[in-house]
N, C-alpha and C positions, 0 to 999 in steps of 0.2 A: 948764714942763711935764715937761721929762727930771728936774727935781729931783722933780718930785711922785710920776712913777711908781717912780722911786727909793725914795721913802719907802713908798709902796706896798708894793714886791716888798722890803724891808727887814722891815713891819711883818705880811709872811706867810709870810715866813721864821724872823724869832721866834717868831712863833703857832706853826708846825709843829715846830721844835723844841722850846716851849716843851711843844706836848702830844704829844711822842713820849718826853718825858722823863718827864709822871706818867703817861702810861700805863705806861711799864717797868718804874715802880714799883709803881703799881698791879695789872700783868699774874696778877701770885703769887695776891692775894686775890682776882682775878676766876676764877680757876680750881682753885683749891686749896682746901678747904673740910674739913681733918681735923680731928676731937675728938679728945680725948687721955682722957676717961672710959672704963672697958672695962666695958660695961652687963653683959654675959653673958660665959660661956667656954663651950666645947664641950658640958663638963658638964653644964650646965642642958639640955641640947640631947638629952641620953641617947647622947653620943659621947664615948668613952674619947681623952685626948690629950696632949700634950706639947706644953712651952712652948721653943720654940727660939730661941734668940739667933743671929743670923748679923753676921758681922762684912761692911760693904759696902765697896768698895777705898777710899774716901775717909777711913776710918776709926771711921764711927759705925756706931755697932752696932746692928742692927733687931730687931725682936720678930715672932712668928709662932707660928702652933701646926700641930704634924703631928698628922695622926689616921691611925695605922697599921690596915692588914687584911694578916692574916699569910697569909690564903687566894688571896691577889694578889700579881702582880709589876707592875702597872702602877700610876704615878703621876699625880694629877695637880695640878698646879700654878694656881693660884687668882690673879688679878691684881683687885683691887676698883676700883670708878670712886673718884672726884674726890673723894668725901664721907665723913665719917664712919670707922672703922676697921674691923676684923676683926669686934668685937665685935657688932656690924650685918648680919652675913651668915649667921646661922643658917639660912635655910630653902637658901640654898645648900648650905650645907657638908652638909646633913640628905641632900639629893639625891643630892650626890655619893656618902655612904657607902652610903646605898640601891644606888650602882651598883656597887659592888662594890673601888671604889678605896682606895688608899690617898692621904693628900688633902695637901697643904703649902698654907698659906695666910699671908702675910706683909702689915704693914702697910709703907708706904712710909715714910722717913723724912721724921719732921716728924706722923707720927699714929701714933695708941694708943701705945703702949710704944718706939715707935723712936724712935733719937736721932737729931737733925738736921733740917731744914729741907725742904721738899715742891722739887721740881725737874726737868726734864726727864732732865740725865744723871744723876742722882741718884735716880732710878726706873728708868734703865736698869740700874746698880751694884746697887741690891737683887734687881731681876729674876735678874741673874747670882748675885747672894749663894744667893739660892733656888733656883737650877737647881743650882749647884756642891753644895747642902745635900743634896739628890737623887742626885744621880752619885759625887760622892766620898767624901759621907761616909753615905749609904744604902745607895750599889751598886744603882742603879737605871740602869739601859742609858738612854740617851737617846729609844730607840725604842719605849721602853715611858714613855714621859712624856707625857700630854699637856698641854698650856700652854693653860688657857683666861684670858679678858681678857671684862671686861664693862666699857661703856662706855670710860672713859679708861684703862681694867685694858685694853681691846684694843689701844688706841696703843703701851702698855707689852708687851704679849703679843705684838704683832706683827716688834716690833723684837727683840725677845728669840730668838723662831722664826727671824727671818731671821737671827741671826746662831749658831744654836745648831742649827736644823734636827732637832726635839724629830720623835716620832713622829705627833704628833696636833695639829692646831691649832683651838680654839672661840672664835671671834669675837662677840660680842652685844652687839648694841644700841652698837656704836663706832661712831664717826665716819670721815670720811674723813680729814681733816687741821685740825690748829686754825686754819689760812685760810680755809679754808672754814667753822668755826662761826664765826671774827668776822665773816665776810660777812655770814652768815645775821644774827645778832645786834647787830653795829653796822655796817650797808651802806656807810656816808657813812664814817666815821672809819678802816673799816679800809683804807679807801684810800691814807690819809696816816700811818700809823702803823707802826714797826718791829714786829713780830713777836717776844719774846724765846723763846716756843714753838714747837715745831714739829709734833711728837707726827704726825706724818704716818706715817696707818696704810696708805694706800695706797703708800708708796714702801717701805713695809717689806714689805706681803705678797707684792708681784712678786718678792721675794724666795726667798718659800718654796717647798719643794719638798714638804713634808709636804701630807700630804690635810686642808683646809680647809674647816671647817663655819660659815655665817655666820646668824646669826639675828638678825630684827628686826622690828619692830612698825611697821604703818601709825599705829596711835594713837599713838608714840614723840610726846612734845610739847615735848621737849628737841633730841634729834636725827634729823633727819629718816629719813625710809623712804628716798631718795633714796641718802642716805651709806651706807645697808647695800647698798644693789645698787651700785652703785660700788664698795665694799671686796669685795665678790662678784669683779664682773665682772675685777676685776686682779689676782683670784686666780690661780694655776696648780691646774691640774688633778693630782688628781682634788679634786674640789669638791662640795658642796651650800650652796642657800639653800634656807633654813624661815622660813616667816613666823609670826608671834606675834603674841597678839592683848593689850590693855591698854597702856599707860600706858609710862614710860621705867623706871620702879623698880620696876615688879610685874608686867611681861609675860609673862615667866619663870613666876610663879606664875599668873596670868589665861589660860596656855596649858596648865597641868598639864591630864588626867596625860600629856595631846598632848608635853609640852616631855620630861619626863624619856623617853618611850618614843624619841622621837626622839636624844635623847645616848645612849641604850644601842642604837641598829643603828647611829649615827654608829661609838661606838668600837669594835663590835666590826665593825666594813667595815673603818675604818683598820689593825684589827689584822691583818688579810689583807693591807694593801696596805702594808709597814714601806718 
């Protein structure tokens, strides 16, 4: 009997290593989903810009594009989700310059034009490669930056704020922490499985001390409504949540012109309160 439960608790201890090892491996292509085609540039968009190369401290070099407004001193800083590149985010970038910004927008490495591999601290190093691009070599004060993050761009925006303390912070449609989306998505397995991510945007925002605007969609069918009032509620004050109406990739525009009037009293309150 003791040799059988032996063989037992042997042949469920191989199982769980055996699938904590292809999930590790697996982990990258469950989450990481960048094209390397650059469908559009700014150009096509009717936005004047420049292609920036920033070097990230590990030493691959990233790609991005600044669209300057000379009638501005505020920046703001562009973090994109999990998919696709830069070249995917025109009706963003379009927004921004309507608001009057001047705008930095980088691909992570491992998509569109950047070198190297998709990664958790490896999205931290570009975040910094793009903020460093802004302050040292723009001359753009920290307090006139804002750092927005949409979806897994919030995971990366939030850790980025808390460690740089930017003047304006815009969270959309993020998650709470990647534990929480393997719950949601695999209940049973994320029990028994190491984590190689972390991207926990809640242990990053308790962080910040800048004024924090969170938006998110009840329709969100990717990330729940639940994870924006959670990434709300472990905000620090001064704060707002906006609700948006549509879908996890077109909320944003399913809310115009509701979403853009809403970014333009966000920044200009933040700019009262530096």
């Amino acid at each position: 009997m003791k040799k059988v439960s032996a063989t037992v608790i042997s042949v469920i201890l191989v199982s769980v290593i055996g699938l904590n090892l292809v999930y590790y491996v697996q982990q990258p292509r469950m989450l990481f989903f960048p094209t390397r085609d650059m469908q559009k540039t700014p150009k096509d968009w009717g936005l004047a810009y420049e292609d920036v190369y920033l070097d990230s401290s590990n030493g691959n070099r990233i790609h991005g594009w600044f669209m300057p407004n000379s009638k501005s001193n505020r920046a703001i800083l562009f973090f994109h989700g999990n998919g696709g590149n830069i070249s995917h985010r025109g009706d963003s970038l379009v927004i921004f310059s309507r608001l009057g910004l001047n705008v930095l927008i980088v691909d992570y490495q491992g998509y569109g034009n950047s070198e190297g591999r998709p990664g958790e601290q490896e999205f931290n190093d570009d975040a910094h490669a793009a903020f460093r691009e802004l302050t040292e070599k723009r001359g753009f004060i920290k307090e006139n930056i804002v750092v927005f993050g949409r979806s897994l761009g919030g995971a990366v925006a939030s850790r980025l704020a808390a460690e740089t303390q930017p003047g304006t912070v815009i969270l959309e449609s993020t998650f709470s922490s990647i534990s929480d989306m393997a719950a949601r998505f695999f209940p049973l397995m994320s029990k028994f499985v190491v984590q190689r991510y972390h991207f926990n945007t809640i242990e990053q925002v308790r962080k910040i001390n800048s004024p924090v605007l969170v938006l998110h969609s009840r329709s969100d069918e990717i990330i729940p409504f639940a994870s924006g009032e959670q990434v709300y509620l472990a905000a620090n004050k001064p704060k707002l949540f906006v609700e948006m109406t549509g879908d996890h990739n077109n909320g944003f525009l399913n809310t115009q012109p509701g979403y853009e009037q809403v970014l333009a009293k966000f920044l200009e309150i933040s700019k009262q309160n530096p």
